[in-house]
SEDO-328729 format. One record per residue: residue in three letters; x negated, y negated, z of N, C-alpha, C in turn; residue number from 0. Coordinates in steps of 0.05 Angstrom, whole numbers, plus 5000, padded with zeros to 4 digits. Each point is the difference from the previous one (the first is absolute). Layout:
// residues N
[ALA; [X; Y; Z]; [X; Y; Z]; [X; Y; Z]; NUM]
...
This chain:
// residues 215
[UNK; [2074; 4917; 4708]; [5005; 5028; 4994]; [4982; 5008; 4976]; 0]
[UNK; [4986; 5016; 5004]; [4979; 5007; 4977]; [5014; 5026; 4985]; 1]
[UNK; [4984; 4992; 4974]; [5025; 5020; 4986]; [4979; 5008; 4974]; 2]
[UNK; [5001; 5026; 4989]; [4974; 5008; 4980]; [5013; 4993; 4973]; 3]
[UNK; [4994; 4998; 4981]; [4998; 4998; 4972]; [5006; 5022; 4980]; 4]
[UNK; [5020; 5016; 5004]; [5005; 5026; 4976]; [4999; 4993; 4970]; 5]
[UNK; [4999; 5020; 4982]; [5000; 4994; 4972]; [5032; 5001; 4992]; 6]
[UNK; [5009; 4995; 4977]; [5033; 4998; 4998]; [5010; 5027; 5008]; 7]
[UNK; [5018; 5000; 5004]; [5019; 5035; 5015]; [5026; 4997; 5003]; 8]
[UNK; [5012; 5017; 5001]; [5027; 5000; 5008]; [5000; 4999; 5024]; 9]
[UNK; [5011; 4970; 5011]; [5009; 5005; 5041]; [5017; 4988; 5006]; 10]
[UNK; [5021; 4995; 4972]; [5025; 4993; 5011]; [5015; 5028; 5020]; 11]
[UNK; [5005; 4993; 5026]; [5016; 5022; 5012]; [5022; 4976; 5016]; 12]
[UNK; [5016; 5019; 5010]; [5012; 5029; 5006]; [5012; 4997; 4961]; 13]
[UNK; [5015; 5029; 5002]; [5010; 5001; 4969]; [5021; 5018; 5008]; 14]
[UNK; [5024; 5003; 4976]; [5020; 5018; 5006]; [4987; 5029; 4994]; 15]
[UNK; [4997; 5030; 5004]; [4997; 5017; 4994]; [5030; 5017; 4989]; 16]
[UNK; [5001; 4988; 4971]; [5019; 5020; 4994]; [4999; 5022; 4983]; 17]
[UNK; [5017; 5021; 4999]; [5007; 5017; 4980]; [5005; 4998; 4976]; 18]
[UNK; [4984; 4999; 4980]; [5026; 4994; 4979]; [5006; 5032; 4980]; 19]
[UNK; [5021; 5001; 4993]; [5004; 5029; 4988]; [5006; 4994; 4960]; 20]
[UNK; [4993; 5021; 4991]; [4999; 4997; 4969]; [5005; 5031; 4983]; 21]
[UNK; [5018; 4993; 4982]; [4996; 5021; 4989]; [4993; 4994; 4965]; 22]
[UNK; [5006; 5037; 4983]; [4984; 4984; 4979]; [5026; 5006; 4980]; 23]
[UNK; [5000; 5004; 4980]; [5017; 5012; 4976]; [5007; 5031; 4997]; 24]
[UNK; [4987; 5016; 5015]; [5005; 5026; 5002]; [5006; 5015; 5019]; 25]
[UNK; [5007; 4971; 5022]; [5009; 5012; 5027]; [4978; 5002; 5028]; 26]
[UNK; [4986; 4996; 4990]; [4969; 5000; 5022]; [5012; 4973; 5012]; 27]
[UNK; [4992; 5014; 5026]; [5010; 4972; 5025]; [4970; 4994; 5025]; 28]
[UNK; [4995; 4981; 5000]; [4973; 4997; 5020]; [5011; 4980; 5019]; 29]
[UNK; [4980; 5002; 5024]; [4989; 4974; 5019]; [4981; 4989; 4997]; 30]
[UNK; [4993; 4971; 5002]; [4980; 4999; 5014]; [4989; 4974; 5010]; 31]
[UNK; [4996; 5005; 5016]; [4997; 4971; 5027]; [4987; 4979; 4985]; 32]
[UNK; [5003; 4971; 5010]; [4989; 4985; 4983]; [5003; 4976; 5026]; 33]
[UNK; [4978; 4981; 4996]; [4995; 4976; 5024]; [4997; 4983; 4988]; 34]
[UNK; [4996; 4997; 4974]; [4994; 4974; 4981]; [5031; 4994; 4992]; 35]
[UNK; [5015; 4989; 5015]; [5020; 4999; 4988]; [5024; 4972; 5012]; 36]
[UNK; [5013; 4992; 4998]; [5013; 4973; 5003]; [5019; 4987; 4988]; 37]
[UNK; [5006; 4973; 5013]; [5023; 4991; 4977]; [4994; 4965; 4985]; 38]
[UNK; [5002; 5008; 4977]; [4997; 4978; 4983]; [5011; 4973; 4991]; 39]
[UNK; [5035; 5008; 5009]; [5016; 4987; 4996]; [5031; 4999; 5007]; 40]
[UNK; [5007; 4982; 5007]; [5030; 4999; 5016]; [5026; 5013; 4980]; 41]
[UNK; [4994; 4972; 4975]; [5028; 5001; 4989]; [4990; 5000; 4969]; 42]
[UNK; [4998; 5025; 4978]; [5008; 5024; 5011]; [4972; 5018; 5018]; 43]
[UNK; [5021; 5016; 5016]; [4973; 5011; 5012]; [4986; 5018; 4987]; 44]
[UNK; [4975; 5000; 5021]; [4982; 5008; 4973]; [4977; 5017; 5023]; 45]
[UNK; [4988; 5019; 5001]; [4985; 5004; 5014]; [4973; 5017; 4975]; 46]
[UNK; [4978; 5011; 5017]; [4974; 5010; 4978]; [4987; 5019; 5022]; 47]
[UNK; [4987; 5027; 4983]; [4991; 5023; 5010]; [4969; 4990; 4990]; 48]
[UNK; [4971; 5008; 5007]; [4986; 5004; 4983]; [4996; 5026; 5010]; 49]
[UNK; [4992; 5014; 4973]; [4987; 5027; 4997]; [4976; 5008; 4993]; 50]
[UNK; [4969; 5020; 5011]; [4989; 5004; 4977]; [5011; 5022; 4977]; 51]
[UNK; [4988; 4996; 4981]; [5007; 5010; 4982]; [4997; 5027; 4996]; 52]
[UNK; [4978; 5013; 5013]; [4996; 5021; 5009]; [5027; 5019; 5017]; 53]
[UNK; [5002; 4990; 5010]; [5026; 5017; 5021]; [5016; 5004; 4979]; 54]
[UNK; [5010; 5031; 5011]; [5027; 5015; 4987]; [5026; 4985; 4991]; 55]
[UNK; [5001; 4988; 5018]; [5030; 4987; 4999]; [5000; 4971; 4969]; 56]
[UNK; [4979; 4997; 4990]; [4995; 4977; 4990]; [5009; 4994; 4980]; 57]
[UNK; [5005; 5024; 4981]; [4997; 5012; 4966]; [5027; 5003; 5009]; 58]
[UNK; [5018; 5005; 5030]; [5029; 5002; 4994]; [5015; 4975; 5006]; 59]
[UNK; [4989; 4982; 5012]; [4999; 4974; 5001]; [5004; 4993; 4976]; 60]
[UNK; [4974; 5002; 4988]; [5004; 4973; 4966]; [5014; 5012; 4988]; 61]
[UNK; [5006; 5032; 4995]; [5019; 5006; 4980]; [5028; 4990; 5009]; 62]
[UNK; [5001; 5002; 5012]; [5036; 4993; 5012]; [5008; 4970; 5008]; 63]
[UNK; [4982; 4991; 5012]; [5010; 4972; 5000]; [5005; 4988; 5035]; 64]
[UNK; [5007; 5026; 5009]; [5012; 5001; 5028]; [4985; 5003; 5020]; 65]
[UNK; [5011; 4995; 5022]; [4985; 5017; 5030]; [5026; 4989; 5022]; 66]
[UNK; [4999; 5016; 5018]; [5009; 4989; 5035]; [4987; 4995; 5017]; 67]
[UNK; [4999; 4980; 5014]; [4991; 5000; 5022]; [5019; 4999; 5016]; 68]
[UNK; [4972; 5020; 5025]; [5027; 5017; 5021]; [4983; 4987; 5026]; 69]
[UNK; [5012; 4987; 5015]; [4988; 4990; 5029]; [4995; 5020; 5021]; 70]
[UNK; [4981; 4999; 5016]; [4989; 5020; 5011]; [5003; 4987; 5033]; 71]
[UNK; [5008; 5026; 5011]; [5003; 4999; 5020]; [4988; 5015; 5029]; 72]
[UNK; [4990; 4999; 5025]; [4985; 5009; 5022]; [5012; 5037; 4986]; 73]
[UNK; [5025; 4999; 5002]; [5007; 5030; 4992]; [4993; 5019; 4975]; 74]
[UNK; [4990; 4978; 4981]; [4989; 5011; 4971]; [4964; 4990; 4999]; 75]
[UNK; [4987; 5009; 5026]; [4976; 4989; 4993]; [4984; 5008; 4994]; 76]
[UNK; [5000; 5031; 5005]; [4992; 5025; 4993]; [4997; 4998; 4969]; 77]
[UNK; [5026; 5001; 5000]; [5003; 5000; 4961]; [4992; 4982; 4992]; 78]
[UNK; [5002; 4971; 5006]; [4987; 4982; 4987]; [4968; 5002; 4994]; 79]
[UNK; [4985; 5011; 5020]; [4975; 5003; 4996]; [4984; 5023; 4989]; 80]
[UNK; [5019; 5023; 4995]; [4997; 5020; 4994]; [5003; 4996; 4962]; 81]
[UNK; [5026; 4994; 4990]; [5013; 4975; 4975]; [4963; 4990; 4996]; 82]
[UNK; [4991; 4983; 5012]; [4977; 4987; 4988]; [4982; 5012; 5000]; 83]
[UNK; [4988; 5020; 5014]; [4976; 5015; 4995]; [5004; 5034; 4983]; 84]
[UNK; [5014; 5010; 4998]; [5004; 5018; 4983]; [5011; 4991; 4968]; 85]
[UNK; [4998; 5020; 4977]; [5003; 4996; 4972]; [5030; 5015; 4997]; 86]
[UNK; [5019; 4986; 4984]; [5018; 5015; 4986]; [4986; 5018; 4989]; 87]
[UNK; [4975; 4999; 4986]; [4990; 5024; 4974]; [5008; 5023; 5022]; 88]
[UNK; [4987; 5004; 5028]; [4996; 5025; 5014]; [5015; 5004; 5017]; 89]
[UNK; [5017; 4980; 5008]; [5035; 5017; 5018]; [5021; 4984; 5008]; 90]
[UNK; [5018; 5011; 4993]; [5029; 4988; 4999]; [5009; 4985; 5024]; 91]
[UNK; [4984; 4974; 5007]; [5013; 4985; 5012]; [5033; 5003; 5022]; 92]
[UNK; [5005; 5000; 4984]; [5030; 4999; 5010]; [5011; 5026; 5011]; 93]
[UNK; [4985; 5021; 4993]; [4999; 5024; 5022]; [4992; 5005; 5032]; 94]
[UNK; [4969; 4996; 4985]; [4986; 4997; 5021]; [5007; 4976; 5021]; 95]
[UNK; [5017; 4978; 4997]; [5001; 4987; 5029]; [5031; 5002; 5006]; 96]
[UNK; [5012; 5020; 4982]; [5032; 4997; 5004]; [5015; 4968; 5001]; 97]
[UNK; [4993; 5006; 4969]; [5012; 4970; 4991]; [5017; 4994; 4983]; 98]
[UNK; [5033; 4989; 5007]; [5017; 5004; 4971]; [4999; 4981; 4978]; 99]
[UNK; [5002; 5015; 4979]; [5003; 4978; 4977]; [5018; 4992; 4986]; 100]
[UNK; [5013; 4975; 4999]; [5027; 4993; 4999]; [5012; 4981; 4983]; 101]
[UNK; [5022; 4999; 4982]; [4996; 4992; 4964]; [5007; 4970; 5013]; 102]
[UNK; [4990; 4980; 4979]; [4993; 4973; 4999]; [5027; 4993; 4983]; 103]
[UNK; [5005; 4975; 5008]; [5032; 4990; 4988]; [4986; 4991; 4976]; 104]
[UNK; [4981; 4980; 4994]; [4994; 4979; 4983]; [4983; 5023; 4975]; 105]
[UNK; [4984; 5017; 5014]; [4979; 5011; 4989]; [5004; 5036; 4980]; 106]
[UNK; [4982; 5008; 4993]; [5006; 5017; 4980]; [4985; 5029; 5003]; 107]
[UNK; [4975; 4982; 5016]; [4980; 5030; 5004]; [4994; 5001; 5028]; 108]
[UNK; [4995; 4973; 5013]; [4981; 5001; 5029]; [5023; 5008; 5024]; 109]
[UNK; [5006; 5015; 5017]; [5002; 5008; 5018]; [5003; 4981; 5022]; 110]
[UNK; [5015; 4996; 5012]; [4996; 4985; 5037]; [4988; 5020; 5017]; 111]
[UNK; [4996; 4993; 5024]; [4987; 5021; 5019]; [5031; 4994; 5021]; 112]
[UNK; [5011; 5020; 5005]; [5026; 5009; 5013]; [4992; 4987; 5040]; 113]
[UNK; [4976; 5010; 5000]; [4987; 4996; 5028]; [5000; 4969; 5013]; 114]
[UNK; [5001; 4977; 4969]; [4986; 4983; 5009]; [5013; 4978; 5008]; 115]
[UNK; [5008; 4979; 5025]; [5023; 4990; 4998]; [4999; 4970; 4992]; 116]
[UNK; [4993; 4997; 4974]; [4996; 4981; 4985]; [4982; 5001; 4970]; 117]
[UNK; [5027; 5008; 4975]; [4984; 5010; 4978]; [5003; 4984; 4978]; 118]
[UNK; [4985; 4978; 4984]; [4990; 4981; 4988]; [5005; 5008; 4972]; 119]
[UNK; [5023; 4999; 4984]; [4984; 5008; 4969]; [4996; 4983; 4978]; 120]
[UNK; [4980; 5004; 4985]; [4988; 4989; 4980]; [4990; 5002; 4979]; 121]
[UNK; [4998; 4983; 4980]; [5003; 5006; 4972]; [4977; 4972; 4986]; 122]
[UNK; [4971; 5012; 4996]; [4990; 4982; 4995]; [4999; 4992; 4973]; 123]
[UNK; [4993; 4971; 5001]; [5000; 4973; 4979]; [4972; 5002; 4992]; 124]
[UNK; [4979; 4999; 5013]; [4967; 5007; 4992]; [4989; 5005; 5015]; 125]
[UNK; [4972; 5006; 4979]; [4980; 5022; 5009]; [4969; 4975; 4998]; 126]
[UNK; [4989; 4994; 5028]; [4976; 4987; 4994]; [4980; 5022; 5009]; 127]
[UNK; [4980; 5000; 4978]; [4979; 5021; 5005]; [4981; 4983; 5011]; 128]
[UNK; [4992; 5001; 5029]; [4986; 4977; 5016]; [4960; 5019; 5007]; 129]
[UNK; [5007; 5016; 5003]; [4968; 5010; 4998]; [5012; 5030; 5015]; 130]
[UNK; [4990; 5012; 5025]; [4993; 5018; 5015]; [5035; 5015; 4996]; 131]
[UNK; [5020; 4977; 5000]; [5029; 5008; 5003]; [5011; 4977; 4978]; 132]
[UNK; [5020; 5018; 4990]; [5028; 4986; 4981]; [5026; 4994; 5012]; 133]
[UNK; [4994; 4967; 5001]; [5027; 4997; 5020]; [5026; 4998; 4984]; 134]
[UNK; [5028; 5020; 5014]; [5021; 4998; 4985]; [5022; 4987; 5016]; 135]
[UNK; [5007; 4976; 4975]; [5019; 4983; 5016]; [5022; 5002; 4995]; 136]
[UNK; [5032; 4998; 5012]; [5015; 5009; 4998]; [5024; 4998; 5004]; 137]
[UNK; [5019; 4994; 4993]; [5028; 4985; 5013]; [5014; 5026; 5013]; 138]
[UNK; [5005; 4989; 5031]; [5027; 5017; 5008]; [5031; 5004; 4993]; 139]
[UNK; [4998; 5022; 4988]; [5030; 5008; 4993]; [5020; 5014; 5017]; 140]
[UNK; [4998; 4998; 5023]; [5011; 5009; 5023]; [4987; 5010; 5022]; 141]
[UNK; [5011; 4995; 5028]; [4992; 5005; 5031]; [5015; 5023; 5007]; 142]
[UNK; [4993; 5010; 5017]; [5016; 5015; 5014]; [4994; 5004; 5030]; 143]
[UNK; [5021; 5003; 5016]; [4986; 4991; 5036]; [5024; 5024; 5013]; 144]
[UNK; [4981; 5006; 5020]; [5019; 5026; 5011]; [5022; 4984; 5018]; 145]
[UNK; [5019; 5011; 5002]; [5024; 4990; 5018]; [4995; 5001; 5028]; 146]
[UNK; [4976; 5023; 5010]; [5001; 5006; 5017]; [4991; 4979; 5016]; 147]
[UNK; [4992; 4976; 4988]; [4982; 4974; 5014]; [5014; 4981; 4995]; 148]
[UNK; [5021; 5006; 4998]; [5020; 4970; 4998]; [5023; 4998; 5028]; 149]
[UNK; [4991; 4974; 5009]; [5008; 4995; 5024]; [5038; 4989; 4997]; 150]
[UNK; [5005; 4996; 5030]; [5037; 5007; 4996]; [5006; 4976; 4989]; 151]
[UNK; [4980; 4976; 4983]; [5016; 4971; 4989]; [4987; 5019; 4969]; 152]
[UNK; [5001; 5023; 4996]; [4990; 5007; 4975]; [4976; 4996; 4988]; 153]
[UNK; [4977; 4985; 5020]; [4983; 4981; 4985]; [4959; 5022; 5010]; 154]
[UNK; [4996; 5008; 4967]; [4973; 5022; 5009]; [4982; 4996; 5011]; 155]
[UNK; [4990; 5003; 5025]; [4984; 5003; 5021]; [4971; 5005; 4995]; 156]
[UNK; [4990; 4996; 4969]; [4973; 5012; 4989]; [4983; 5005; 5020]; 157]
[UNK; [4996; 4977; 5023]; [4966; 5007; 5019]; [5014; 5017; 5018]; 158]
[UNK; [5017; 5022; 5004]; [5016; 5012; 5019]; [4988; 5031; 4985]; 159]
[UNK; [4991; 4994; 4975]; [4991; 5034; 4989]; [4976; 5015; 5003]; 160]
[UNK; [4986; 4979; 5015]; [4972; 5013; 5009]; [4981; 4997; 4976]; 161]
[UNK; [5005; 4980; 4984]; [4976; 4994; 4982]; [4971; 5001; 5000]; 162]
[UNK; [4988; 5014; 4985]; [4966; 4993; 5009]; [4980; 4986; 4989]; 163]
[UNK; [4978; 4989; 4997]; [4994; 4984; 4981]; [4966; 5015; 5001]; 164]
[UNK; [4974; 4997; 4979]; [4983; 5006; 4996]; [4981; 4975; 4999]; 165]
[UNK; [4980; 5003; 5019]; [4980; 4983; 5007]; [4979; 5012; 5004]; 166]
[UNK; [4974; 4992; 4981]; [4975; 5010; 4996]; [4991; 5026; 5009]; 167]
[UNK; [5022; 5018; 4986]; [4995; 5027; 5008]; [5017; 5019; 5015]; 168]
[UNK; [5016; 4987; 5014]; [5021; 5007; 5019]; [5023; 4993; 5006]; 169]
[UNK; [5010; 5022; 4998]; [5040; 4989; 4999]; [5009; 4993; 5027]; 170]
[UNK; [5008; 4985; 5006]; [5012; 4983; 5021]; [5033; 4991; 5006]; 171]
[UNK; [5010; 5007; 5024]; [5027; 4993; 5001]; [5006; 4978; 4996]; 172]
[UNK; [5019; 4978; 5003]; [5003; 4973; 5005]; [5009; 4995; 5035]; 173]
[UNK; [4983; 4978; 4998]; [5006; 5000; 5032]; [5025; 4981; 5013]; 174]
[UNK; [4996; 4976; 5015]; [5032; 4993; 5013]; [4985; 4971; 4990]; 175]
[UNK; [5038; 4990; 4999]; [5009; 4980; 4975]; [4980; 4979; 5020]; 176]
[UNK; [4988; 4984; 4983]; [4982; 4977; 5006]; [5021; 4971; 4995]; 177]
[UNK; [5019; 5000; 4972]; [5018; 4985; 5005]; [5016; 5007; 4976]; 178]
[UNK; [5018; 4986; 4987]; [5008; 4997; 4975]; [4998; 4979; 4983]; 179]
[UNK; [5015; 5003; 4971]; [4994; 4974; 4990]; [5008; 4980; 5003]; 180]
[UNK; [4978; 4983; 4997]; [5014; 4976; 5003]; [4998; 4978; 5030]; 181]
[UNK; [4987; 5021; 5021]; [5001; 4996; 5027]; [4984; 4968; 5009]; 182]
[UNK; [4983; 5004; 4983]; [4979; 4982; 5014]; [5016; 4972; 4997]; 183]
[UNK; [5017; 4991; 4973]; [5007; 4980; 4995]; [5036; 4999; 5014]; 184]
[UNK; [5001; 5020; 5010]; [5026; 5000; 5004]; [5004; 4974; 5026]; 185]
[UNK; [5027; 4987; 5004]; [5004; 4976; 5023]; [5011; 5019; 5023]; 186]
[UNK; [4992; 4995; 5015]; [5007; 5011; 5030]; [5034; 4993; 5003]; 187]
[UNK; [5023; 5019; 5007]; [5020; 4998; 4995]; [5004; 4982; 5030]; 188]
[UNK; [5018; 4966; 4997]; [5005; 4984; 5027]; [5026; 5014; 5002]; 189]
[UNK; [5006; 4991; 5032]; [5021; 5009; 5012]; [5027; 4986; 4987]; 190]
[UNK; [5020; 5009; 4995]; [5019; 4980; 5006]; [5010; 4974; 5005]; 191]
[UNK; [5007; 4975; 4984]; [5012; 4976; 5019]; [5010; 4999; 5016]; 192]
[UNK; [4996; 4981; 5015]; [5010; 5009; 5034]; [5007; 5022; 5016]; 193]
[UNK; [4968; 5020; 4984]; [5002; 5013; 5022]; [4978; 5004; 5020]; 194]
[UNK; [4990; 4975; 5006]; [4984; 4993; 5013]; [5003; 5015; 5029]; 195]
[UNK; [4977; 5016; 5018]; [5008; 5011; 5022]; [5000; 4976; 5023]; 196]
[UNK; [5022; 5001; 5011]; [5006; 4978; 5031]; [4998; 5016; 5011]; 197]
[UNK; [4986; 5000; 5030]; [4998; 5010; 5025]; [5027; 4996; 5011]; 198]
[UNK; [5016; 5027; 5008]; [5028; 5004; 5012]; [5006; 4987; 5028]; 199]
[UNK; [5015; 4986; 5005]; [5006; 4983; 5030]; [5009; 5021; 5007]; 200]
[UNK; [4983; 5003; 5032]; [5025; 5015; 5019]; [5022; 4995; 4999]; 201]
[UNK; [5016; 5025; 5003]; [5031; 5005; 5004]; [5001; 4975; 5022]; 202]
[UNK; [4996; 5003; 5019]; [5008; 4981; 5025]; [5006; 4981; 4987]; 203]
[UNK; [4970; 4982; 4987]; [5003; 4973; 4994]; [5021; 4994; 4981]; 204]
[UNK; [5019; 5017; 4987]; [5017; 4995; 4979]; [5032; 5009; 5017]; 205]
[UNK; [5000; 5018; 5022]; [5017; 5004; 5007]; [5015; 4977; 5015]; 206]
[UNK; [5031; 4990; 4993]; [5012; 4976; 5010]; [5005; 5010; 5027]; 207]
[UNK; [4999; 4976; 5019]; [5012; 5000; 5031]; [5020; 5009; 5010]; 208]
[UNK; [4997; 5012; 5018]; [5031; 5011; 5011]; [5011; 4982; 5007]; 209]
[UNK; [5021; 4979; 5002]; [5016; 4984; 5010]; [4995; 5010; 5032]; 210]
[UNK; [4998; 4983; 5017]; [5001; 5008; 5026]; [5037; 5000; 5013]; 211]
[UNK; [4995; 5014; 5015]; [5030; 5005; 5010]; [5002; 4991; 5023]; 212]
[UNK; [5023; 4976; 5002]; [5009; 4988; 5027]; [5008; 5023; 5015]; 213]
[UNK; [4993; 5000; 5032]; [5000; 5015; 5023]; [5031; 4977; 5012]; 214]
């Protein structure tokens, strides 16, 4: 397989394309889409945005400390992509794609997105200024998951919400389950002790003799 030689780049894909929403100290509330983004750590959890520094939303970032991330879904894709290519400076987000904004248990300024059915909040620990973007890392201080995806053992159905993910340019659905975890190593479940299958004897051959009857 022949294969060419690029210079270094970003080509880790697929990526999550999420929302994340912010506000500032005087009530200003933004979006705005973000793909550089992931999780760092289990226990405590911990996930990281990077931002450039340039974007609107950035200056309400470092002042506050906070952000949400809001999971994006086939039904919010519009907005999601719309969120990353337009500026808070020049229009109200959350108008323009009819989007609610909805108070955070843990948090003080940033907003959830009402739309989204899985909303992440966080409260970052640091700020690494890495070059092009400042990545902010950040412990989760609460989840939130819509009810409407929880199945009748109670238990949330996340790949059931139409998740989308962003790959070199283009947002993409998820497609059908390839396996779960764990599969490859998993032991093939054996049958039963003795329940080995026997081939069934004809009825006949089990049925006892009729006694013959003296004439």
């Amino acid at each position: 397989m022949a294969k060419q030689l690029w210079k270094p780049g970003n080509m880790l894909y697929p990526l999550p394309a999420v929302m994340v929403s912010v506000g500032d100290k005087n009530g200003n509330k933004n979006i705005l889409t973000v793909a550089w983004t992931g999780t760092i750590c289990t226990n405590p959890a911990m996930v990281y945005i990077s931002v450039r520094p340039e974007r609107y939303s950035y200056e309400m970032i470092r002042q506050t400390n906070e952000f949400v991330i809001n999971l994006t879904t086939e039904k919010l894709i519009r907005a999601t992509d719309y969120c990353g290519v337009r500026s808070g400076r020049d229009v109200d987000k959350w108008k323009e794609m009819h989007l609610t904004p909805e108070i955070a248990t843990t948090l003080s300024y940033a907003p959830m997105i009402a739309e989204s059915p899985v909303n992440i909040e966080c409260q970052i620990t640091e700020i690494k200024e890495l070059g092009s973007h400042h990545m902010f890392l950040a412990k989760v201080t609460a989840v939130h998951a819509d009810e409407a995806y929880l199945n009748e053992k109670n238990r949330f159905e996340l790949n059931k919400t139409g998740l989308i993910a962003y790959s070199h340019g283009e947002y993409l659905s998820l497609g059908k389950q390839l396996g779960t975890f764990g599969y490859s190593v998993r032991k093939k479940s054996k049958s039963p002790a003795g329940s080995s299958k026997k081939k069934a004897a004809h009825p006949s051959k089990n049925a006892k003799k009729k006694p013959k009857v003296k004439k």
